[in-house]
Jmol script that loads the backbone (N, CA, C; Angstrom):
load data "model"
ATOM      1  N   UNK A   1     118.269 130.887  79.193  1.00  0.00           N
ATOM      2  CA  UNK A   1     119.623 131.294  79.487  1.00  0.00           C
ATOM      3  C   UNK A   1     119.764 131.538  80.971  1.00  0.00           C
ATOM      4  N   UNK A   2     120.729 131.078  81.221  1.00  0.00           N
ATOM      5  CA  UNK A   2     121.059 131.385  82.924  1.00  0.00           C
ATOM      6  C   UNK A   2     121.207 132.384  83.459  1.00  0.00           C
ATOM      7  N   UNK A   3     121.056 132.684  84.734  1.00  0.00           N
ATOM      8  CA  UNK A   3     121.260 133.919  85.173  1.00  0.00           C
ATOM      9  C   UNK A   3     122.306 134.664  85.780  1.00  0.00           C
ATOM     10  N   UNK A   4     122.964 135.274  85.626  1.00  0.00           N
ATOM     11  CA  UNK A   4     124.321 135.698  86.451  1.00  0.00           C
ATOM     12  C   UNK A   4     124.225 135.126  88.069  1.00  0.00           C
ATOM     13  N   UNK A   5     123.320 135.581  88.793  1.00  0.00           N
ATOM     14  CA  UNK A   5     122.834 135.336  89.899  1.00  0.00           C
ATOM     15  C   UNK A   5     122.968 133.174  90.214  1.00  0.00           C
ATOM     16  N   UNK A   6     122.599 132.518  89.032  1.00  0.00           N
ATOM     17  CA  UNK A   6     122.220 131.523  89.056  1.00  0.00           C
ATOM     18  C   UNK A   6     123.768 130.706  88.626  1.00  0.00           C
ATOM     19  N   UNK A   7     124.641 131.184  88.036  1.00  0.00           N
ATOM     20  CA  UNK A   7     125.882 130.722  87.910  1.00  0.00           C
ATOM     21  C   UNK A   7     126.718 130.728  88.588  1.00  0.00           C
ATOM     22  N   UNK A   8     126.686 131.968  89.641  1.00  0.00           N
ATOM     23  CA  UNK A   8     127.821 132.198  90.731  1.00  0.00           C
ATOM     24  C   UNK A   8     127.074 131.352  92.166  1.00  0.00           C
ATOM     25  N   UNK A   9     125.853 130.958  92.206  1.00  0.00           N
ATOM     26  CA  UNK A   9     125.849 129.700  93.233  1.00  0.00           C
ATOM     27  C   UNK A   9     126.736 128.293  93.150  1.00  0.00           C
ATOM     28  N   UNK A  10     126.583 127.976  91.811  1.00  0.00           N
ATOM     29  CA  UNK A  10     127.531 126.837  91.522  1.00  0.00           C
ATOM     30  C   UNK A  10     126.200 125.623  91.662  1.00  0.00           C
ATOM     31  N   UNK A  11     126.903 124.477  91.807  1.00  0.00           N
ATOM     32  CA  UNK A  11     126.042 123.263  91.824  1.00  0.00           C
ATOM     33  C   UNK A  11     125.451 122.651  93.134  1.00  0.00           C
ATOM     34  N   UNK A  12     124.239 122.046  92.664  1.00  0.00           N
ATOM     35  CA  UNK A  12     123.500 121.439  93.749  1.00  0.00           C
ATOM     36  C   UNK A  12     124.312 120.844  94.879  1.00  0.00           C
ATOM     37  N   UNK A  13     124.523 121.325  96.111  1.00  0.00           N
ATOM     38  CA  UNK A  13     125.096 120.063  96.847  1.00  0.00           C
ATOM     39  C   UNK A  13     124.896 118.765  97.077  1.00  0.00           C
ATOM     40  N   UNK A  14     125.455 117.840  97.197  1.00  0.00           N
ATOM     41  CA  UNK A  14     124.995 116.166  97.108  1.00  0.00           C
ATOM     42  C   UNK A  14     124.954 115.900  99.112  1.00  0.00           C
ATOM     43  N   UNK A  15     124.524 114.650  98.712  1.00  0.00           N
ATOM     44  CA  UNK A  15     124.249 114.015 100.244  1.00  0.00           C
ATOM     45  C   UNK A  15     126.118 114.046 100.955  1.00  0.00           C
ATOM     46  N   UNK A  16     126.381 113.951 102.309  1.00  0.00           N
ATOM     47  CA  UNK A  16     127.388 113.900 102.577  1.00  0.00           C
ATOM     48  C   UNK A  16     127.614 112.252 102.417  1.00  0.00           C
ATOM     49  N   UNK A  17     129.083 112.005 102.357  1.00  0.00           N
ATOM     50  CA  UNK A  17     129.228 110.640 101.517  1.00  0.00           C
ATOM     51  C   UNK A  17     130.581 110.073 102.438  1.00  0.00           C
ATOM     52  N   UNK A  18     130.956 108.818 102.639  1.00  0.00           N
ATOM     53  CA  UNK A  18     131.468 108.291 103.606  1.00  0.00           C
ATOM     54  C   UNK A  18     132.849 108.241 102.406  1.00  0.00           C
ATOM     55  N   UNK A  19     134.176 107.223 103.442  1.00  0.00           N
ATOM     56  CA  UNK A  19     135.230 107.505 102.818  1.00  0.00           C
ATOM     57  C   UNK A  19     134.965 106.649 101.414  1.00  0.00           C
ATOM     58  N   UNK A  20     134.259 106.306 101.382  1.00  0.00           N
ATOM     59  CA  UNK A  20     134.112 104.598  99.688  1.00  0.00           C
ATOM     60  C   UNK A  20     133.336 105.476  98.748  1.00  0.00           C
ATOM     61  N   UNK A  21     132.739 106.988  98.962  1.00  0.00           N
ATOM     62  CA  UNK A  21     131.912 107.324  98.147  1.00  0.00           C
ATOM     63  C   UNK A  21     130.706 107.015  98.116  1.00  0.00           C
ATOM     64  N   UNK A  22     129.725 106.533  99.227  1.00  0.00           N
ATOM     65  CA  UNK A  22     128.671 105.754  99.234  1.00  0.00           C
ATOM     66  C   UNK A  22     128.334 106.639 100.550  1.00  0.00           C
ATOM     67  N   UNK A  23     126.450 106.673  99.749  1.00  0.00           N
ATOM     68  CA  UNK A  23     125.848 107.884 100.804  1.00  0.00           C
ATOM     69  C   UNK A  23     125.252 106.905 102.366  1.00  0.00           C
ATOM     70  N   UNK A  24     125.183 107.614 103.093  1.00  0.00           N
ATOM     71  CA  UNK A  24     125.100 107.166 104.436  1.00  0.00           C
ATOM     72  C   UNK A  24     123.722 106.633 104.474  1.00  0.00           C
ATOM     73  N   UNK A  25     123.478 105.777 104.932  1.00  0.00           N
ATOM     74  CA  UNK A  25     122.016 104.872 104.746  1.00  0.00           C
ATOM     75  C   UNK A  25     121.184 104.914 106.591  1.00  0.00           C
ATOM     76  N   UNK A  26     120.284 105.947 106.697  1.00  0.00           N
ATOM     77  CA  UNK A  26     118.940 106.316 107.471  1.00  0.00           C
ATOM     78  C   UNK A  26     117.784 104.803 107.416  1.00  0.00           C
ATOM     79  N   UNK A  27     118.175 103.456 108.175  1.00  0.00           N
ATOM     80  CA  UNK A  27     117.356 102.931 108.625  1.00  0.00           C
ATOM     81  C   UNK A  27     115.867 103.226 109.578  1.00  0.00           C
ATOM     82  N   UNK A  28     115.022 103.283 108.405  1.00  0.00           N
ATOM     83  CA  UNK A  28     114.043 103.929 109.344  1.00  0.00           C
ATOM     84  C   UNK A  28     112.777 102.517 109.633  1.00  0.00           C
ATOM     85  N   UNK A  29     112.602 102.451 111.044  1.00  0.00           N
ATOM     86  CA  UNK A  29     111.596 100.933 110.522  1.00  0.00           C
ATOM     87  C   UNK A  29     110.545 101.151 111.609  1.00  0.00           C
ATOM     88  N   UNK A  30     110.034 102.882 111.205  1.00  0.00           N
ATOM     89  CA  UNK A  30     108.617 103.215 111.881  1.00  0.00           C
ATOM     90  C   UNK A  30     107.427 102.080 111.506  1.00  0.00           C
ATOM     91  N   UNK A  31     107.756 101.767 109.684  1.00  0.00           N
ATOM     92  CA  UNK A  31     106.568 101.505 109.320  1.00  0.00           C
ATOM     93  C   UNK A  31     106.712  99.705 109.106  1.00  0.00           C
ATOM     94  N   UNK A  32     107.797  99.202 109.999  1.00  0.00           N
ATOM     95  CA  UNK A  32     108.103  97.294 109.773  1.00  0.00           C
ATOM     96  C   UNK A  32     106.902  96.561 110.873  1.00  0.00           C
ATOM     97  N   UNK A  33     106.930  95.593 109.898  1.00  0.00           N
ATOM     98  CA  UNK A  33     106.304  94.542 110.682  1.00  0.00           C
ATOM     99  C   UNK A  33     107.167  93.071 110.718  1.00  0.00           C
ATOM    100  N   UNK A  34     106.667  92.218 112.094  1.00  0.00           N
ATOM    101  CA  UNK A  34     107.444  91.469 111.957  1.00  0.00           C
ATOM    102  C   UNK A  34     106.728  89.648 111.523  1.00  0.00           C
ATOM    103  N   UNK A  35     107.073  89.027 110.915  1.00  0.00           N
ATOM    104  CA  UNK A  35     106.316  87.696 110.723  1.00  0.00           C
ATOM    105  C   UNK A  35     107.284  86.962 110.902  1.00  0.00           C
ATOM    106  N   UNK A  36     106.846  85.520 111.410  1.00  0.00           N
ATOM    107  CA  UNK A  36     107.724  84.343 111.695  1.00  0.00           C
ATOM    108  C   UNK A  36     107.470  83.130 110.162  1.00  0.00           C
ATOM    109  N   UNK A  37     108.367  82.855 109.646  1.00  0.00           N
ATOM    110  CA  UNK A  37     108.059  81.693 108.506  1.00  0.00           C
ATOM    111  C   UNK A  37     109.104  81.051 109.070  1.00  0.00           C
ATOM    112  N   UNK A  38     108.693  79.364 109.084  1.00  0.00           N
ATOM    113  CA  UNK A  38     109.558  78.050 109.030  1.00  0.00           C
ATOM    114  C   UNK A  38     109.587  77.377 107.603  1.00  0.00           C
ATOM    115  N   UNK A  39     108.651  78.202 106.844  1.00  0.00           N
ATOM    116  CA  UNK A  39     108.973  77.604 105.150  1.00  0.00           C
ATOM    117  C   UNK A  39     108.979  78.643 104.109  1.00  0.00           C
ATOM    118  N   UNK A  40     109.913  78.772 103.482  1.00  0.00           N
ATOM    119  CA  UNK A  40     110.420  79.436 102.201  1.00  0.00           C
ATOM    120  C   UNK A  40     110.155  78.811 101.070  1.00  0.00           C
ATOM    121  N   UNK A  41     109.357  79.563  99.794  1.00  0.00           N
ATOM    122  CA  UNK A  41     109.496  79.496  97.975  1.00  0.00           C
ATOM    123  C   UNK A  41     110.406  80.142  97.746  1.00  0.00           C
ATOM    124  N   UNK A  42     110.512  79.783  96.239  1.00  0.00           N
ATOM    125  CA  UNK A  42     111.578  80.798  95.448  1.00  0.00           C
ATOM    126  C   UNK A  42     110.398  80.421  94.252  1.00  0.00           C
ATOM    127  N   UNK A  43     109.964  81.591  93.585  1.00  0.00           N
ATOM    128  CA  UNK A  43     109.874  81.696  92.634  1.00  0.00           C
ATOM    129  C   UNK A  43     109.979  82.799  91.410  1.00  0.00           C
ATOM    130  N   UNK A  44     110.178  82.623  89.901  1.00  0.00           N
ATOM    131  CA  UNK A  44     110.968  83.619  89.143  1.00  0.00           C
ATOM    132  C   UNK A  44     110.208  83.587  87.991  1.00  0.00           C
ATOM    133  N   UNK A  45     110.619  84.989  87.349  1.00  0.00           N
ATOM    134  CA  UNK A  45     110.451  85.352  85.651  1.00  0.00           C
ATOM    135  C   UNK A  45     111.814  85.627  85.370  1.00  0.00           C
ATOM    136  N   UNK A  46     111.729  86.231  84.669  1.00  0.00           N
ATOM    137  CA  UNK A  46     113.257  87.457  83.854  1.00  0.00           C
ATOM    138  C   UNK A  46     112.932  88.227  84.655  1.00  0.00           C
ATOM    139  N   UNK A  47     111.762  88.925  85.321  1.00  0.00           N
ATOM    140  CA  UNK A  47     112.480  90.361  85.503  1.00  0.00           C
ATOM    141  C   UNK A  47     112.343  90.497  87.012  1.00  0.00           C
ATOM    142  N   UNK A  48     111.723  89.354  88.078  1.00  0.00           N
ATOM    143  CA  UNK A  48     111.549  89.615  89.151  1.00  0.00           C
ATOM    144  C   UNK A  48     111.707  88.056  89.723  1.00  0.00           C
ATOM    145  N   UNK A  49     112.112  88.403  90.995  1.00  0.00           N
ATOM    146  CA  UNK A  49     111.996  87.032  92.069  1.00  0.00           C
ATOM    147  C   UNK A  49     111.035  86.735  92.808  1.00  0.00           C
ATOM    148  N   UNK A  50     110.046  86.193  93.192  1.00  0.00           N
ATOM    149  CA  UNK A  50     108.892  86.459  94.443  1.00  0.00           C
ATOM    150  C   UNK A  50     109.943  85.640  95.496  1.00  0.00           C
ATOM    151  N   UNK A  51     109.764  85.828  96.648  1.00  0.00           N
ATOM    152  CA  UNK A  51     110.076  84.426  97.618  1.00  0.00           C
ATOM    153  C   UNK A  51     108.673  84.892  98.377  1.00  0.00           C
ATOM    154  N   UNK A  52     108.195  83.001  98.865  1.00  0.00           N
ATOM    155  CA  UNK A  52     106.609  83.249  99.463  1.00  0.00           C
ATOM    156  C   UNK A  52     107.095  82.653 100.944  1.00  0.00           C
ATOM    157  N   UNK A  53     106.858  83.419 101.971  1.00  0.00           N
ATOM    158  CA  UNK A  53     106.649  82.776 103.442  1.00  0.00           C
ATOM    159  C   UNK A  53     105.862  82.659 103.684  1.00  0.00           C
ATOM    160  N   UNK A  54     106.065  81.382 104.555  1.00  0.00           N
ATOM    161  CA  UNK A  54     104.635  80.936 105.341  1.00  0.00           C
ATOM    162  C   UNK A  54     104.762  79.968 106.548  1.00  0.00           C
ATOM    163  N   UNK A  55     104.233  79.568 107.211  1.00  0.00           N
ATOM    164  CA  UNK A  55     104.459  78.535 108.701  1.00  0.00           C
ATOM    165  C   UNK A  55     103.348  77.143 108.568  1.00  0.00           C
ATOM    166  N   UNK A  56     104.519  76.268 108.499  1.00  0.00           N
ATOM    167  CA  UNK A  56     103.377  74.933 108.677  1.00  0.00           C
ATOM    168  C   UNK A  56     103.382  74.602 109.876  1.00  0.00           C
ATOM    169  N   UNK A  57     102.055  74.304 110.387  1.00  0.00           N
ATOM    170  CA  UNK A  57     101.862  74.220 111.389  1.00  0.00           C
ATOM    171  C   UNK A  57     101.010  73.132 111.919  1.00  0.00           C
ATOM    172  N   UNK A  58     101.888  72.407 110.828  1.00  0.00           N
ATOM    173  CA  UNK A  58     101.278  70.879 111.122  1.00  0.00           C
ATOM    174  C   UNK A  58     102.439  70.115 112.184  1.00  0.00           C
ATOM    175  N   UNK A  59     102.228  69.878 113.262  1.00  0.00           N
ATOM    176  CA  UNK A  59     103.467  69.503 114.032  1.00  0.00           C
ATOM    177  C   UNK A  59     103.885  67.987 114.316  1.00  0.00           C
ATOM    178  N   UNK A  60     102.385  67.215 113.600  1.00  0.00           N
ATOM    179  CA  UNK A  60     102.970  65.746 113.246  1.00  0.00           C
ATOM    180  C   UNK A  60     103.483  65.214 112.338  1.00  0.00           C
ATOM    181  N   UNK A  61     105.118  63.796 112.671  1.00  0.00           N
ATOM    182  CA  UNK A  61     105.314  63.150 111.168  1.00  0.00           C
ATOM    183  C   UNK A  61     104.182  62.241 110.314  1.00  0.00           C
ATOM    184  N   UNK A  62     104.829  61.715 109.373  1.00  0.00           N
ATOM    185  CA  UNK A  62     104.276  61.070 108.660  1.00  0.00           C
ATOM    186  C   UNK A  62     102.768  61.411 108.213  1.00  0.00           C
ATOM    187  N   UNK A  63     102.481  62.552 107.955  1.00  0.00           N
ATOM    188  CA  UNK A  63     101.014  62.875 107.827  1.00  0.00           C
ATOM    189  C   UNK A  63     101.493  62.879 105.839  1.00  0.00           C
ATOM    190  N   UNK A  64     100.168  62.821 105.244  1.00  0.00           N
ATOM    191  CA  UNK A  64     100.218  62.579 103.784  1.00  0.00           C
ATOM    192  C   UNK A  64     100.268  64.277 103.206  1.00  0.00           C
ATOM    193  N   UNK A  65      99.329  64.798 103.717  1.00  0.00           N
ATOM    194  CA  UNK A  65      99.642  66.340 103.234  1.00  0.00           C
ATOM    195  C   UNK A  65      99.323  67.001 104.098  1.00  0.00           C
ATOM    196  N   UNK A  66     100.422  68.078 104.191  1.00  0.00           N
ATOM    197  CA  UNK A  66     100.422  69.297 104.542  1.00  0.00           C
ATOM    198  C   UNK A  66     100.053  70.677 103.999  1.00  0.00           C
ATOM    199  N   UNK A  67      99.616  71.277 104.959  1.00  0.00           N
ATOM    200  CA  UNK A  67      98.816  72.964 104.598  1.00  0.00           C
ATOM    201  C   UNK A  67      99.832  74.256 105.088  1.00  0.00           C
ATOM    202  N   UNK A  68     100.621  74.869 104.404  1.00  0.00           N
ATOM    203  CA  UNK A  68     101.131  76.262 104.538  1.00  0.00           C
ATOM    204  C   UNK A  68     100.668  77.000 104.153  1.00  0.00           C
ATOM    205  N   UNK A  69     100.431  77.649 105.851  1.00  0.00           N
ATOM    206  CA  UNK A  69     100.002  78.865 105.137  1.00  0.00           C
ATOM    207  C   UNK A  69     100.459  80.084 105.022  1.00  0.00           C
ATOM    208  N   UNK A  70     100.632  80.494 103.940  1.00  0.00           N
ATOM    209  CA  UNK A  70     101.337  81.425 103.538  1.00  0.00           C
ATOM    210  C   UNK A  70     101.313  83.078 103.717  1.00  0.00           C
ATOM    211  N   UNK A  71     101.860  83.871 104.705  1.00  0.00           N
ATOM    212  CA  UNK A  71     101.932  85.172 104.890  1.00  0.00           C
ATOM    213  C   UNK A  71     102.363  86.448 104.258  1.00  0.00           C
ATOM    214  N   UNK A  72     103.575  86.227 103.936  1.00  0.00           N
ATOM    215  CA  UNK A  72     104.163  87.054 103.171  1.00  0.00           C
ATOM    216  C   UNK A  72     104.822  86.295 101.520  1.00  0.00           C
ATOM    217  N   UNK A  73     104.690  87.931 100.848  1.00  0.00           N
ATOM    218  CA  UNK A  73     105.316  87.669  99.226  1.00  0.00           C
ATOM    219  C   UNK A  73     106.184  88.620  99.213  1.00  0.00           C
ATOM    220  N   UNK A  74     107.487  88.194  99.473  1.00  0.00           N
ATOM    221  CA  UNK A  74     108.235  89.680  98.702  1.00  0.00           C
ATOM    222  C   UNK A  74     108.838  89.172  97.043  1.00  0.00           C
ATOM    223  N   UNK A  75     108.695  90.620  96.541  1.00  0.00           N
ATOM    224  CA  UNK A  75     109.077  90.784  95.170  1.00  0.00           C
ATOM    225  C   UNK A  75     110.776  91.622  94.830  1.00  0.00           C
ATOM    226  N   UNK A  76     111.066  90.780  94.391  1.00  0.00           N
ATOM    227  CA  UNK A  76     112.658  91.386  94.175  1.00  0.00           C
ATOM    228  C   UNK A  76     113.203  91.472  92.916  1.00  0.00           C
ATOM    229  N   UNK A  77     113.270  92.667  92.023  1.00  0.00           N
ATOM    230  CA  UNK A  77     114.391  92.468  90.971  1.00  0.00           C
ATOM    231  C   UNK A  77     115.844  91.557  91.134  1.00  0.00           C
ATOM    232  N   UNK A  78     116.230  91.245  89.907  1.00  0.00           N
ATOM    233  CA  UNK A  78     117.101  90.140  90.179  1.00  0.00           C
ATOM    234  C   UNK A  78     118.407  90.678  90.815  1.00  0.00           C
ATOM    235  N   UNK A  79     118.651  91.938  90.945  1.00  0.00           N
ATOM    236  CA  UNK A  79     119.837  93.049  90.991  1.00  0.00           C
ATOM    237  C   UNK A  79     119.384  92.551  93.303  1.00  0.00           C
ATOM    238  N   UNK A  80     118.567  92.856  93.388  1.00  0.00           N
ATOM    239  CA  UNK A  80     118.150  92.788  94.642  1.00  0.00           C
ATOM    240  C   UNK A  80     118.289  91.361  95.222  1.00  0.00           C
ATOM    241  N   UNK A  81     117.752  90.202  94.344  1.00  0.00           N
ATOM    242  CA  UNK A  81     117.718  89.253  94.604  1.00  0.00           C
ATOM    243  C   UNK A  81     119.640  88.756  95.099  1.00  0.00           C
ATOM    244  N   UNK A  82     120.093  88.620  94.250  1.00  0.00           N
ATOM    245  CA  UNK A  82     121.588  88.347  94.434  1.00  0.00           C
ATOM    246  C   UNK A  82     122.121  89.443  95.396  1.00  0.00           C
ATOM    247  N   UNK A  83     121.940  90.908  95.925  1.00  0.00           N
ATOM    248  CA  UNK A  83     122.240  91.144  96.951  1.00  0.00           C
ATOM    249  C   UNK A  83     122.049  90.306  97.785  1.00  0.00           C
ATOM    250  N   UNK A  84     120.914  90.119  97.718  1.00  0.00           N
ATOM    251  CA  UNK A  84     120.095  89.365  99.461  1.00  0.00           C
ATOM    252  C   UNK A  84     120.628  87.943  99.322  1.00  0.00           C
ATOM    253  N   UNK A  85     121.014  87.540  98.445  1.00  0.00           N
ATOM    254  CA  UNK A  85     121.626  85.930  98.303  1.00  0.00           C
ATOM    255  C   UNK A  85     123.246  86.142  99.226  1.00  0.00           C
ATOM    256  N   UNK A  86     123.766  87.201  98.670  1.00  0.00           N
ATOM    257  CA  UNK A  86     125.568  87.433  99.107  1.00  0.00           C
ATOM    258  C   UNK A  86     125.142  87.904 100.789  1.00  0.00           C
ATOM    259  N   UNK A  87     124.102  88.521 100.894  1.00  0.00           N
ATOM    260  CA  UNK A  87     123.853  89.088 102.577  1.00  0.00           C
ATOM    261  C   UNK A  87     123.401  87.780 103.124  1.00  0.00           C
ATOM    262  N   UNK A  88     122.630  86.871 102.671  1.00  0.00           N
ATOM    263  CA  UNK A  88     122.243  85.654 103.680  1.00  0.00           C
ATOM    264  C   UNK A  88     123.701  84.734 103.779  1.00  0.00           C
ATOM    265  N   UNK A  89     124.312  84.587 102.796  1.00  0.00           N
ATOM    266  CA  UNK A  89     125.267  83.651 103.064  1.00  0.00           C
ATOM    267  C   UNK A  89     126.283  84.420 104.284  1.00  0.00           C
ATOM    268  N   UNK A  90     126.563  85.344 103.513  1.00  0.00           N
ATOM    269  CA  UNK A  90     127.411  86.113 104.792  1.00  0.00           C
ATOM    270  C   UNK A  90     127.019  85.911 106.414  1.00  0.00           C
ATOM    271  N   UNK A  91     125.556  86.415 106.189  1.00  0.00           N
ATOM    272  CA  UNK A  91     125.042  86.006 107.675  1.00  0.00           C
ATOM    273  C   UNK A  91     125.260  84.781 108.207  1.00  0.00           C
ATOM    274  N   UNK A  92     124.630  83.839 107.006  1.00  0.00           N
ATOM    275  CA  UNK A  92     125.385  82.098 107.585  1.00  0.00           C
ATOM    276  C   UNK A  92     126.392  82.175 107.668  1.00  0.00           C
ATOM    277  N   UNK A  93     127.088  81.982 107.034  1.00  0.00           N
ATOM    278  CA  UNK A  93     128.435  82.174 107.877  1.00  0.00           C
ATOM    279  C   UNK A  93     129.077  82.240 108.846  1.00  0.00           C
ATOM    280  N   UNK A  94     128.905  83.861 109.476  1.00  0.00           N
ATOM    281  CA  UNK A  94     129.063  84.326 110.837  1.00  0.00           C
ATOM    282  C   UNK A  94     128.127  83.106 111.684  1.00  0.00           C
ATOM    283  N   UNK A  95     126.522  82.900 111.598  1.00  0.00           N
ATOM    284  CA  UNK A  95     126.075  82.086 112.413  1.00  0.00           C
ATOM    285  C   UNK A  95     127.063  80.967 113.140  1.00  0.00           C
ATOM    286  N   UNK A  96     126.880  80.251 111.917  1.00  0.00           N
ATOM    287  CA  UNK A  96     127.923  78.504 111.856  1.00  0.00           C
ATOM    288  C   UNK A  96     128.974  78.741 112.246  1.00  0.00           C
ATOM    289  N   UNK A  97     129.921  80.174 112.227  1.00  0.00           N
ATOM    290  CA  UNK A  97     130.865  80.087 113.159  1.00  0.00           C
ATOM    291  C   UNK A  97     130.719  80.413 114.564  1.00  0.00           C
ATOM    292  N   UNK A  98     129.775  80.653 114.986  1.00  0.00           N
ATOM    293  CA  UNK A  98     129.421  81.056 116.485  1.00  0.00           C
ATOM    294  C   UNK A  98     128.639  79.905 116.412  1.00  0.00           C
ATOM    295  N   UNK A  99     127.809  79.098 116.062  1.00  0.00           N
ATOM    296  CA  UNK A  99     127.186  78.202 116.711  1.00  0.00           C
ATOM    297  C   UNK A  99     127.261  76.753 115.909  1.00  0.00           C
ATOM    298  N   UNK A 100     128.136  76.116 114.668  1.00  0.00           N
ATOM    299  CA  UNK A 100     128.176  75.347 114.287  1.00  0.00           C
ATOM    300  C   UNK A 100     127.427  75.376 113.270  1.00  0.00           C
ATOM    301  N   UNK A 101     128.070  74.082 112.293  1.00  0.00           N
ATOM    302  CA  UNK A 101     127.554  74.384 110.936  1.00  0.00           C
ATOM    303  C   UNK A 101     126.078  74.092 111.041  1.00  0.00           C
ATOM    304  N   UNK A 102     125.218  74.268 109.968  1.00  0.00           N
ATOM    305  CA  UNK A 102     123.515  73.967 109.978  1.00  0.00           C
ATOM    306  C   UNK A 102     123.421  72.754 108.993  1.00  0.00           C
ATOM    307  N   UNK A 103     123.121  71.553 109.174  1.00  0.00           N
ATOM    308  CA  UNK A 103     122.650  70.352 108.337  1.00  0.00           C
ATOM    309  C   UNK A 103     121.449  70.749 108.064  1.00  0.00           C
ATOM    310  N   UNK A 104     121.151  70.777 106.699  1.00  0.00           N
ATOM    311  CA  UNK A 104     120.049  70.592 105.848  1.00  0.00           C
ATOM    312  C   UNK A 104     120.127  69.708 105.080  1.00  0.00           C
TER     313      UNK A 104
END
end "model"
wireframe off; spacefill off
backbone 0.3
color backbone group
């Protein structure tokens, strides 16, 4: 049972929250590192995405096979994944309008 003492505080205060209702986001990137990839995977289950980077660094054409090697794995729920899909396009976007569209 509660305490008299414990009822007249009232409730936990929450984080302070911007005008949309959404708490203010503390970029902290003491602990980032940075890697360069010129080649991207996608690969999936149901419940997660990997994408694998890596840099080929084979710098001649016509060679029969190539070796990537691969640095980073990030792992993404699919909730994450489709963020980061709507944030890259966005970013393209803005790019191609400051510097022209990108042919792939």
């Amino acid at each position: 049972m509660a305490t008299k003492e414990a009822r007249e505080e009232g409730p936990i205060p929450k984080p302070a929250a911007d005008a949309a209702g959404m708490p203010k986001i503390n970029w902290d990137d003491s602990k980032m590192h940075t890697s360069y990839a010129n080649v991207c995977n996608v690969l999936g289950t149901r419940e997660e995405i990997m994408l694998l980077f890596g840099a080929n660094q084979a710098w001649h054409g016509g060679q029969k096979e190539v070796t990537v090697v691969l640095g980073e794995r990030v792992v993404l729920n699919p909730y994450a994944a489709k963020r980061l899909l709507l944030l890259l396009g966005q970013g393209l976007k803005e790019y191609e309008s400051r510097y022209g569209e990108l042919k792939v």
